[in-house]
C-alpha positions as CSV (number, residue, x, y, z in Angstrom):
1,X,5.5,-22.5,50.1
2,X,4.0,-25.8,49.0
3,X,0.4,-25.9,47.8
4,X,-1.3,-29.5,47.3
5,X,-2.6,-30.6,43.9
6,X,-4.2,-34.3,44.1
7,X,-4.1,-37.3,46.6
8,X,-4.4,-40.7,46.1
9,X,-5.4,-43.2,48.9
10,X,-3.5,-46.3,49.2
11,X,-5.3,-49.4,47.7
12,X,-3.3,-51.6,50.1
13,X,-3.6,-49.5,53.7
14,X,-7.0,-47.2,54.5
15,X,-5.0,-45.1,56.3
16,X,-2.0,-44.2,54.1
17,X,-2.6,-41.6,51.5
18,X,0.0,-40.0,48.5
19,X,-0.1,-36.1,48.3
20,X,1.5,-34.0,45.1
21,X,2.7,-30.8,46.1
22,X,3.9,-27.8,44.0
23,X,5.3,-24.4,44.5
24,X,3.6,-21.0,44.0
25,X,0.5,-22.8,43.1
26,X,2.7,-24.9,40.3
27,X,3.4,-22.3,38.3
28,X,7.1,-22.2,38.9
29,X,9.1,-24.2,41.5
30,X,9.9,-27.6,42.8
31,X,7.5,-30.3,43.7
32,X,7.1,-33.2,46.7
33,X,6.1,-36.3,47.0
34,X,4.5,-37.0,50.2
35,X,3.2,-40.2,51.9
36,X,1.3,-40.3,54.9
37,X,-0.8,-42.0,57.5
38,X,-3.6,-41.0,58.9
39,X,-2.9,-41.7,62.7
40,X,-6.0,-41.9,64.8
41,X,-6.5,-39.2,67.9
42,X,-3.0,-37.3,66.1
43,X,-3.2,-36.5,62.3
44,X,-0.8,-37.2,59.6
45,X,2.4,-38.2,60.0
46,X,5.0,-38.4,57.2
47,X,6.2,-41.8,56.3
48,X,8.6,-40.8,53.4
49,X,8.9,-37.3,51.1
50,X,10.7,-37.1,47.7
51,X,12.3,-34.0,46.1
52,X,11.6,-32.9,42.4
53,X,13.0,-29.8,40.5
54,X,9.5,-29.0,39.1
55,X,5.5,-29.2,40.4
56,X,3.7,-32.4,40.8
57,X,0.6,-32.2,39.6
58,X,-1.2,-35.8,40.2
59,X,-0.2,-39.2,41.7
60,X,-1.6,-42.9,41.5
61,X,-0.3,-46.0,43.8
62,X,0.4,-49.4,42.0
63,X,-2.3,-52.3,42.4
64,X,0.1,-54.7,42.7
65,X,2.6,-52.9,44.9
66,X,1.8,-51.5,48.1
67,X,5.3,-49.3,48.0
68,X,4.8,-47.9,44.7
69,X,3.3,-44.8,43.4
70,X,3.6,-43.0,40.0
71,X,3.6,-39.1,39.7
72,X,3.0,-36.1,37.3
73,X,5.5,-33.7,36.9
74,X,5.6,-30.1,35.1
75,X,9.1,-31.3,33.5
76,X,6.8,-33.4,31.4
77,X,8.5,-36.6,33.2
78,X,7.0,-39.8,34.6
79,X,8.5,-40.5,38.1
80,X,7.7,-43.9,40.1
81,X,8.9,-43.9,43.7
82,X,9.1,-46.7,46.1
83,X,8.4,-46.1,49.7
84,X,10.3,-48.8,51.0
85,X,13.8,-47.5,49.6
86,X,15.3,-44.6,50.4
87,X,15.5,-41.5,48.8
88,X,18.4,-41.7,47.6
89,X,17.1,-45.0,45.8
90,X,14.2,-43.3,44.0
91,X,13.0,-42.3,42.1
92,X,13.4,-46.0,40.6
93,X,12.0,-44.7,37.3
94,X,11.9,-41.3,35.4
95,X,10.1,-41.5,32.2
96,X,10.7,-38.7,29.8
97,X,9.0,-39.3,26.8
98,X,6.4,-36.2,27.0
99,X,7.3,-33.0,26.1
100,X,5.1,-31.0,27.9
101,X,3.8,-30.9,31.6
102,X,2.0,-34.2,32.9
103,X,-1.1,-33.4,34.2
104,X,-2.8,-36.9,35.7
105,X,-1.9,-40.4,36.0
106,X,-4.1,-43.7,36.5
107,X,-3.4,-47.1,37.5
108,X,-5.3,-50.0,35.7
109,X,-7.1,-51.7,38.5
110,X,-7.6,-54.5,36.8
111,X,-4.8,-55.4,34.4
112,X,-2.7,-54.2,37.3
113,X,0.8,-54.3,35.4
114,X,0.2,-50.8,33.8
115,X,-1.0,-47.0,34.3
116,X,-1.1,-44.2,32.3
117,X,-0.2,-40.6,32.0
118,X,-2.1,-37.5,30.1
119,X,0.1,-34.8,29.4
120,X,-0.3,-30.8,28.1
121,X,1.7,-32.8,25.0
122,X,-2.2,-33.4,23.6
123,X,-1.2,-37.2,24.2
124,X,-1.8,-40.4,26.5
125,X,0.8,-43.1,26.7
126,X,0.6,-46.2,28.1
127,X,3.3,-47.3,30.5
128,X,4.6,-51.0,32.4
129,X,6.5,-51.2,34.7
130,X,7.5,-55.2,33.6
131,X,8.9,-53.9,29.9
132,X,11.5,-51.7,28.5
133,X,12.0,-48.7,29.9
134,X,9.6,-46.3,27.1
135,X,6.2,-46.7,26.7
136,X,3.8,-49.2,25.2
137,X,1.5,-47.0,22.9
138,X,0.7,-43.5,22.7
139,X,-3.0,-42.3,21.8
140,X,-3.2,-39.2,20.0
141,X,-6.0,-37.6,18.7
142,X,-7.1,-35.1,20.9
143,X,-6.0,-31.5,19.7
144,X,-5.2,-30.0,22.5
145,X,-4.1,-30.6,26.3
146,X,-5.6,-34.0,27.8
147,X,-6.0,-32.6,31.2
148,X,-7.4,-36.8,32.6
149,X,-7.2,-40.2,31.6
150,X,-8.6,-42.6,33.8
151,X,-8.9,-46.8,33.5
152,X,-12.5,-48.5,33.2
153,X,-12.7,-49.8,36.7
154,X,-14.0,-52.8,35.1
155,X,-12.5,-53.6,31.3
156,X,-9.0,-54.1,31.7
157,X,-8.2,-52.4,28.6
158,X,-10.6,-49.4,28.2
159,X,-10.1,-46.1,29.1
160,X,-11.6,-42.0,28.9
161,X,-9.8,-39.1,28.4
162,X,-10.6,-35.6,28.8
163,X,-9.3,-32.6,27.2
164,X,-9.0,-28.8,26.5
165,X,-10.5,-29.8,23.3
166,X,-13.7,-29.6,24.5
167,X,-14.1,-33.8,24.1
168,X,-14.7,-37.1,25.9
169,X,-12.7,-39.9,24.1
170,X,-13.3,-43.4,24.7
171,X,-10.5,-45.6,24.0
172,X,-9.7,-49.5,23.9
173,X,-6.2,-50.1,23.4
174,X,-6.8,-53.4,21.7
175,X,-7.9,-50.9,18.5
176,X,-6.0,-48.9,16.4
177,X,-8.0,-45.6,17.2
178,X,-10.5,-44.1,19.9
179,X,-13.9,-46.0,19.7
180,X,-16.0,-42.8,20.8
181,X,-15.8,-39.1,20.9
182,X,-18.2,-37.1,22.6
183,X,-18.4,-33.5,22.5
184,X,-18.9,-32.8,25.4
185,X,-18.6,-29.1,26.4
186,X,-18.6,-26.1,24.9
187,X,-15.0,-25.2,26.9
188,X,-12.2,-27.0,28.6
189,X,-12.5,-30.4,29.7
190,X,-10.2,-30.4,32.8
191,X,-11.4,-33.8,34.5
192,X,-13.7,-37.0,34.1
193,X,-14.2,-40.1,35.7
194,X,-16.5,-43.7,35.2
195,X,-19.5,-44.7,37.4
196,X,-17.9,-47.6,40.0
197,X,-20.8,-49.5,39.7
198,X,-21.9,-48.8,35.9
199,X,-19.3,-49.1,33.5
200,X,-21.1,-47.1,30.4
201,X,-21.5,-44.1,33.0
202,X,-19.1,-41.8,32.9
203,X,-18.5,-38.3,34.2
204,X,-17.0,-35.0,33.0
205,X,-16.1,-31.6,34.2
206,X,-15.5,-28.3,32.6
207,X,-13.8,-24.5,32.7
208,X,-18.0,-23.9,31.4
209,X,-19.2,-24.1,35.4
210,X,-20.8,-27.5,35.1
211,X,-20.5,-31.5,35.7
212,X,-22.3,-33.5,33.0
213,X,-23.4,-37.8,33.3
214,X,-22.7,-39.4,29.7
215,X,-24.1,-43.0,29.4
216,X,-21.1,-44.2,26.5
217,X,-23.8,-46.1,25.0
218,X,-26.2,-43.2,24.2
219,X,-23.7,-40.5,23.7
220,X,-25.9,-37.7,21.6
221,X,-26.9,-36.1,24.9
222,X,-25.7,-35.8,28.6
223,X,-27.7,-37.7,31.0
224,X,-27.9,-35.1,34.1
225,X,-25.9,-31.6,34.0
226,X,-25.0,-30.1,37.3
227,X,-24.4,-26.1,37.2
228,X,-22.4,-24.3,39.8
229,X,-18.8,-23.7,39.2
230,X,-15.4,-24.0,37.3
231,X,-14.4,-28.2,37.8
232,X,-10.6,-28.6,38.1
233,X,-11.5,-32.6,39.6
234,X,-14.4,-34.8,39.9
235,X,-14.4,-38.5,41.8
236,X,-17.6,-41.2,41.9
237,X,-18.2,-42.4,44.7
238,X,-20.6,-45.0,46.2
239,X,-23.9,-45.0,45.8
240,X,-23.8,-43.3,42.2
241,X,-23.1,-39.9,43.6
242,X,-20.1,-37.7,42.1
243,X,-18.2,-35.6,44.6
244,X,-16.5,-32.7,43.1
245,X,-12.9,-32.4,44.5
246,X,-11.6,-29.6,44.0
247,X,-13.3,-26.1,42.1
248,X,-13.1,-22.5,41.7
249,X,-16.4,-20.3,42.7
């Protein structure tokens, strides 16, 4: 049995969408790629599938690509798949510089060239798919596993990250070291993401039960906390609301 861990809709086609499946819940197992389309009046139908010998845990599709897509796997590997080849052409990359599982990936939608990946390793790295086959820079100064790491969706080269550390990090890769550090939480950081429409907004949520607002520029306290339950994933969407994705009661 296969049991989904993240989608990602295609930037390209509204009606194609990238699942990551794992096994027993990702705990032990293989992992597949899906792609699919959202057929009107009949579902999803598959449009390609690829095989991994450990869980996928998060995907992200190129923004310069259409047949691209980057996933996360529990191997601690990097794997970029194209759709247009077949499977015995992919995947086209495997990265293997972590050394524990990769837990999220994100494209740069502006600087579209790059993505990168946050791994149990307590570590970012920054990856193109244009340059030598390692990556570019690796960011590490949390303490403990970054669980998300996810592009400014305006600066080209600013980015969060979240971690079991209990902190926010802001980063710019154009400096040597993170340029903030928020504590945010008082446990687990498992997922953040930035306002679409205000880039010093950015969102976090925690193992603690609650989703917190952080305006970067005014870090000493949260905007707005939202109680309820344990966050695994949290998206913005329009109109400055934040959908929680996926939680546990």
């Amino acid at each position: 049995m296969f049991n989904g861990y993240s989608l990602a809709f295609s930037p390209f086609f509204e009606n194609r969408l990238a699942v990551t499946t794992s096994q027993n819940f990702g705990i032990i197992g293989n992992g597949q790629q899906y792609v699919l389309d959202v057929v009107p009046g009949q579902g999803l139908r598959e449009v390609a599938r690829f095989e991994t010998a450990d869980g996928l845990y998060d995907c992200c599709w190129s923004e310069e690509n259409e047949n691209v897509l980057v996933s996360a796997s529990g191997d601690g590997s990097v794997k970029v798949w194209d759709v247009a080849s077949g499977p015995r052409a992919n995947p086209l990359r495997s990265f293997e510089e972590h050394t524990h599982e990769v837990y999220a990936v994100s494209w740069n939608q502006v600087r579209r060239d790059c993505f990168l990946s946050a791994s149990w390793d307590d570590t970012v790295k920054l990856w193109s798919l244009h340059g030598p086959p390692r990556s570019e820079r690796t960011f590490a100064e949390h303490a403990y596993c970054v669980y998300a790491a996810v592009w400014s969706p305006q600066h080209a080269d600013v980015f969060a990250s979240a971690s079991g550390d209990c902190t926010l990090k802001i980063w710019d890769v154009r400096q040597p070291h993170s340029t903030l550090t928020i504590p945010a939480h008082e446990y687990e950081i498992l997922s953040c993401d930035w306002n679409k429409y205000n880039d010093c907004v950015v969102a976090t949520g925690s193992v603690d039960k609650s989703v917190k607002l952080w305006d970067i520029r005014n870090p000493r306290r949260e905007l707005a906390v939202i109680p309820g339950h344990q966050v695994r994933s949290i998206h913005w969407f329009a109109y400055d609301r934040v959908r929680v994705v996926n939680a546990d009661p």
